[in-house]
Backbone bond lengths (Angstrom), bond angles and torsions (degrees), N, CA, C in turn:
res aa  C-N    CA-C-N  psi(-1)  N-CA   C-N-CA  omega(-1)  CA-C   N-CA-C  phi
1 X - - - 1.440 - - 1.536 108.61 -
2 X 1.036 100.66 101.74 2.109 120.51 179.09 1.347 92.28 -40.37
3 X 1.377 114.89 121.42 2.025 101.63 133.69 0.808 140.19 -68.00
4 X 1.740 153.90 114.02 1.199 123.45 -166.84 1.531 108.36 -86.78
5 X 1.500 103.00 -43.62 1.567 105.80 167.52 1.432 109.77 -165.81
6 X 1.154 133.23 172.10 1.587 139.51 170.64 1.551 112.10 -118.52
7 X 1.469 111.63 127.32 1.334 126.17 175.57 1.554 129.52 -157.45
8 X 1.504 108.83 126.62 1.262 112.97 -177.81 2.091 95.26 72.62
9 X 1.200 118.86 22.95 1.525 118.49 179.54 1.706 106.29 68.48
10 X 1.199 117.05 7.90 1.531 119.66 156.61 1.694 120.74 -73.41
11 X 1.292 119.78 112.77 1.809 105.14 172.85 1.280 104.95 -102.02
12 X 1.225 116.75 131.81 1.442 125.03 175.07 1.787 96.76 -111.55
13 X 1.252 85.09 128.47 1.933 89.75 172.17 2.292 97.92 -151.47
14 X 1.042 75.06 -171.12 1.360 106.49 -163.45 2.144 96.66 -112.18
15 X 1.243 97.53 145.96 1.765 119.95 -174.45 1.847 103.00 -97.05
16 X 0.980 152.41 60.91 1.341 136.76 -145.66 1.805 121.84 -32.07
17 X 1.367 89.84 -43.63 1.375 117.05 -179.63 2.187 111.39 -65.77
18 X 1.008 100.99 -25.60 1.520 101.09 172.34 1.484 122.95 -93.57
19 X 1.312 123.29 33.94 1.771 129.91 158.63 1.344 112.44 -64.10
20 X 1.426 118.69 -30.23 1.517 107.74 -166.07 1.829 95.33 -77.63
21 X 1.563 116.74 -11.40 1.451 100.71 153.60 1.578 146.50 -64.26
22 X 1.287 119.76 -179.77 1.655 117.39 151.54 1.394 105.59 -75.22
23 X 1.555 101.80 139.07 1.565 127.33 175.35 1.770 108.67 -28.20
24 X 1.021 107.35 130.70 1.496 107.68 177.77 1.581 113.85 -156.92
25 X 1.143 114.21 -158.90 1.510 125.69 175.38 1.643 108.50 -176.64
26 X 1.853 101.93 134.42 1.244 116.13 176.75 1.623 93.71 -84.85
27 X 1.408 106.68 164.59 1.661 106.31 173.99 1.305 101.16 -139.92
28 X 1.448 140.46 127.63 1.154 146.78 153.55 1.549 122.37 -77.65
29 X 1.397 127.66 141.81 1.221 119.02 143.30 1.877 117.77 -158.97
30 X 0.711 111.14 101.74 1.639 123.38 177.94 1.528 102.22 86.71
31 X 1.557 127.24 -121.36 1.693 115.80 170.17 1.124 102.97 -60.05
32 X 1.741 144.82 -50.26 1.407 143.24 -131.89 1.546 113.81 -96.16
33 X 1.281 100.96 138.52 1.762 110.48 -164.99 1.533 77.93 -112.96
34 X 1.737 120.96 170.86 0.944 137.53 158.42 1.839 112.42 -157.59
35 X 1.362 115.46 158.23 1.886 93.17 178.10 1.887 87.35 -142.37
36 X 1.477 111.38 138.98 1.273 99.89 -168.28 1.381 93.11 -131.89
37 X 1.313 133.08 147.89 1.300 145.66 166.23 1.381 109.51 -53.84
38 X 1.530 119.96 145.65 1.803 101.57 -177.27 1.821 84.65 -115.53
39 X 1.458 140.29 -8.31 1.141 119.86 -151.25 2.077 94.83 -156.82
40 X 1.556 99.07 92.80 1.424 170.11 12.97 2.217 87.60 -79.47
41 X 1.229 118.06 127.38 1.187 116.65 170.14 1.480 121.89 -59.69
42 X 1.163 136.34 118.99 1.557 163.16 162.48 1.404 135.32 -134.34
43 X 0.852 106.99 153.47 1.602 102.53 169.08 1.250 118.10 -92.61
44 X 1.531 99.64 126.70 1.818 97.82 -166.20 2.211 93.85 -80.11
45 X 0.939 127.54 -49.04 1.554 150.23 170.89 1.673 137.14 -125.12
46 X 1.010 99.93 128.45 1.831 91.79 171.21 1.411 109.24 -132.00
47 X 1.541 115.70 -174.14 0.937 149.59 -177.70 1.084 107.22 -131.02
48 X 1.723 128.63 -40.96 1.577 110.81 -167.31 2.048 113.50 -109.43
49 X 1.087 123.97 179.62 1.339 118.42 -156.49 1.495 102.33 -79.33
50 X 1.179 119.33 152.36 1.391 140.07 158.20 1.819 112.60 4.91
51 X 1.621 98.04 -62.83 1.791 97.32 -169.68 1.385 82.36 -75.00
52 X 1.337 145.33 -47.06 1.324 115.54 -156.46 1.641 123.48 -55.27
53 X 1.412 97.65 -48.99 0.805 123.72 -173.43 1.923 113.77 -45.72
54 X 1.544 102.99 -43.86 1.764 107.58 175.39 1.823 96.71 -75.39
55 X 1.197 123.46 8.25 1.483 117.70 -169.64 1.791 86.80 -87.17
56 X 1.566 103.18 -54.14 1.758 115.88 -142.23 1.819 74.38 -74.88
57 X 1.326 128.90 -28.75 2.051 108.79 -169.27 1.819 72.52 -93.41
58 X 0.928 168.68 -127.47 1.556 128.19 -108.40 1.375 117.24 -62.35
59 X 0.976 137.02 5.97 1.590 142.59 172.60 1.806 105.08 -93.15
60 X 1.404 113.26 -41.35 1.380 108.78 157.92 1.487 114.95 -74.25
61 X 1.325 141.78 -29.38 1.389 122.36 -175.77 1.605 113.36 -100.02
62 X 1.519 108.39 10.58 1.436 108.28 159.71 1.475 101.44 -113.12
63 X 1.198 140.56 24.44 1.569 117.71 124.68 1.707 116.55 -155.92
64 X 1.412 77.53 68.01 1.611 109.03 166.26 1.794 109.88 -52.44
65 X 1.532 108.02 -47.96 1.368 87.93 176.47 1.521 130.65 -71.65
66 X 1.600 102.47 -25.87 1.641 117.86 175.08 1.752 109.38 -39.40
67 X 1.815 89.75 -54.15 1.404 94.89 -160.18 2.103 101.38 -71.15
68 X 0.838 102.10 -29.86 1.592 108.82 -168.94 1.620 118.18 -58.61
69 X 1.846 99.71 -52.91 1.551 108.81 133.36 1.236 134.46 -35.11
70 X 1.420 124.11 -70.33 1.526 99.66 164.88 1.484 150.46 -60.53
71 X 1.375 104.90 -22.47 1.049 126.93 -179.33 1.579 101.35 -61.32
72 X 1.415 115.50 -56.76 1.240 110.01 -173.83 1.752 124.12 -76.04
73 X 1.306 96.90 -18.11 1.290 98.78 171.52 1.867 121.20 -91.57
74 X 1.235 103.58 16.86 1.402 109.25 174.27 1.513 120.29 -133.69
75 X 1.577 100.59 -14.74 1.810 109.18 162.34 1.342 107.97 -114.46
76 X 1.127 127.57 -5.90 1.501 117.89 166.47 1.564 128.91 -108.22
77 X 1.525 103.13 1.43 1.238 99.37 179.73 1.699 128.72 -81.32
């Protein structure tokens, strides 16, 4: 399971096994998992409440390119 990066105690990584999806990201933080679509961005599921949740989609659309980069360099290579 890729890291893409850690912030604010959020880990966003990657599932290895989920490429044959659309681009996304699981998000960890303490018990709560979440996995959010990056492309139209949503949350496909969560675990944590409502505000968190608009925290982890501006934490994905301020480094949309990070993740886009990795993504491709770890399911397309």
């Amino acid at each position: 399971m890729p890291t893409i990066i850690y912030i604010n105690g959020y880990r966003l990584f990657f599932v290895s096994f989920d490429g044959s999806e659309p681009m996304h990201v699981h998000v960890r933080k303490g018990d709560c998992h979440a996995k959010a679509w990056v492309e139209p961005l949503r949350i496909a599921w969560s675990d944590f409440k409502p505000r968190e949740n608009r925290i982890i989609l501006r934490l994905i659309r301020e480094n949309v390119n990070l993740i886009r980069q990795k993504w491709y360099d770890h399911f397309k290579a």
